[in-house]
C-alpha positions in Angstrom: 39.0 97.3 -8.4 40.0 100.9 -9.2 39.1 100.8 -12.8 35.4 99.2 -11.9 35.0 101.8 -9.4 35.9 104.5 -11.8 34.1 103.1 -14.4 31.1 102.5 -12.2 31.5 106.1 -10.7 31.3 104.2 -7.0 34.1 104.3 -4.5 36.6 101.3 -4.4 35.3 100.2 -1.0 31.7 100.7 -2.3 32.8 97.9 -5.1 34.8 95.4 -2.9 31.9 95.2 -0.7 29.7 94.5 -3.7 31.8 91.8 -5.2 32.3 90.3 -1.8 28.3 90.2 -1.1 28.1 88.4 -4.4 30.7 85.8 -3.3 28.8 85.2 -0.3 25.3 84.9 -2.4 27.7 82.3 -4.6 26.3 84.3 -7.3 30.7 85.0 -8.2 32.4 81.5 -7.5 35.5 81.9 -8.6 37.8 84.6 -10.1 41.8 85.2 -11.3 43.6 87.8 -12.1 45.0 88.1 -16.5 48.3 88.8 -15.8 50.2 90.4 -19.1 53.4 88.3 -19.2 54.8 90.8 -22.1 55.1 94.0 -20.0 57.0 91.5 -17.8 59.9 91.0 -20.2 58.2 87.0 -20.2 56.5 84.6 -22.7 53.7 82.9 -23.3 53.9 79.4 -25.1 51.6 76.5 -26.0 53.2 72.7 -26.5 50.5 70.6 -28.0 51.4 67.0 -27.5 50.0 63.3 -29.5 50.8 60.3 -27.8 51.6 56.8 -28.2 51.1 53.3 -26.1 49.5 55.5 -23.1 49.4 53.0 -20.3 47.3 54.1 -17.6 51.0 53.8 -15.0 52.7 56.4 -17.7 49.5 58.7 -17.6 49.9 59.3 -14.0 53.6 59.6 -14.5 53.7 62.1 -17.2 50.9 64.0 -15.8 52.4 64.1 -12.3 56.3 65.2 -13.7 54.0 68.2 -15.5 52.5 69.1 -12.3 56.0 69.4 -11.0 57.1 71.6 -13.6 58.0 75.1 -13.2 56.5 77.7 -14.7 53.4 75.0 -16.4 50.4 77.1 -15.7 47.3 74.9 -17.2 47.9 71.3 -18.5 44.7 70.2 -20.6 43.7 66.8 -22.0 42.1 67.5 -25.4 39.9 65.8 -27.8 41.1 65.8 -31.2 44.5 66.3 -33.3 46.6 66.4 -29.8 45.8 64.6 -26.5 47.6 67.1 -24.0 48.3 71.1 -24.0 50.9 72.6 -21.7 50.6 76.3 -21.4 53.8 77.8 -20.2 54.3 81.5 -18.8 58.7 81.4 -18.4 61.1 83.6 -19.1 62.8 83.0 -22.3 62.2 80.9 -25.3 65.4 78.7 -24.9 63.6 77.8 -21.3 60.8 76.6 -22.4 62.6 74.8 -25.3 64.7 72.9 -22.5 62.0 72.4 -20.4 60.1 70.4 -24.1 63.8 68.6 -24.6 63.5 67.4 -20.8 59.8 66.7 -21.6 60.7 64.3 -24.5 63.6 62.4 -23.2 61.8 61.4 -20.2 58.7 60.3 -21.9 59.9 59.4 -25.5 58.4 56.1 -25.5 54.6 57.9 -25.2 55.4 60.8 -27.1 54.4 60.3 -30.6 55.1 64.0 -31.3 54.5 67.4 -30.5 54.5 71.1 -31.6 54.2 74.4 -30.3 53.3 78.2 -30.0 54.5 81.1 -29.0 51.7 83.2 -28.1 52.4 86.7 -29.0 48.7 88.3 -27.9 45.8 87.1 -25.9 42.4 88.3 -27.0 40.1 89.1 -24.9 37.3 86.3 -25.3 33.4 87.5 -24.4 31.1 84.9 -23.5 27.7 86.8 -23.1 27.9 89.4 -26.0 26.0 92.3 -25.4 25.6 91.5 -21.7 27.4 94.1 -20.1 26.6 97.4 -19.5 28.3 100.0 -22.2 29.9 102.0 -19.2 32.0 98.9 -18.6 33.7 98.0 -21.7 
């Protein structure tokens, strides 16, 4: 809120009040925070997992044992190469690497393999090039 204000040359009450009439015009549904896990000492990893023999009982199992995973912040069915990405923000690497051991034992008869990423930057991604004004980028 600070840096739009400063960047906007408008107090930060000015701003909050702005934003929050724009919530209420449901022009701004939804927002989050980009938290950067590195200046936190923590990583960010990808697992990208292919399956086999999917029955629809060991979808919702697998898919509910992810939900009840610590420290899984998005789990993603994809169309392609893999059929499921688990983004993890944790600790360590050998955490994560436990957590994917756990992973597999449990569900070895579905998983047909898997790989992963660690994700050393994340890039800031524009989707309306051009669309802001210069004094806020």
């Amino acid at each position: 809120m600070l840096r739009i204000a400063r960047r906007l040359r408008l107090t930060p009450r000015v701003v909050e009040y702005r934003i929050e009439r724009l919530k209420g015009e449901h022009v701004i549904l939804i927002s989050r925070i980009a938290i950067d896990m590195n200046r936190l000492g923590w990583i960010y990893c990808k697992a990208f997992l292919k399956f086999k023999n999917m029955s629809n009982d060991r979808y919702r199992t697998f898919f509910g044992y992810c939900n009840l995973t610590n420290n899984l912040t998005y789990l993603v069915s994809c169309i392609g190469q893999w059929d499921v990405e688990l983004d993890f923000e944790i600790e360590n690497f050998n955490k994560f690497y436990n957590i994917m051991l756990d992973i597999r034992d449990k569900f070895s008869d579905i998983i047909k393999s898997y790989d992963y990423v660690v994700v050393t930057s994340d890039d800031k991604l524009d989707y309306y090039p051009g669309a802001y004004p210069a004094v806020l980028q």
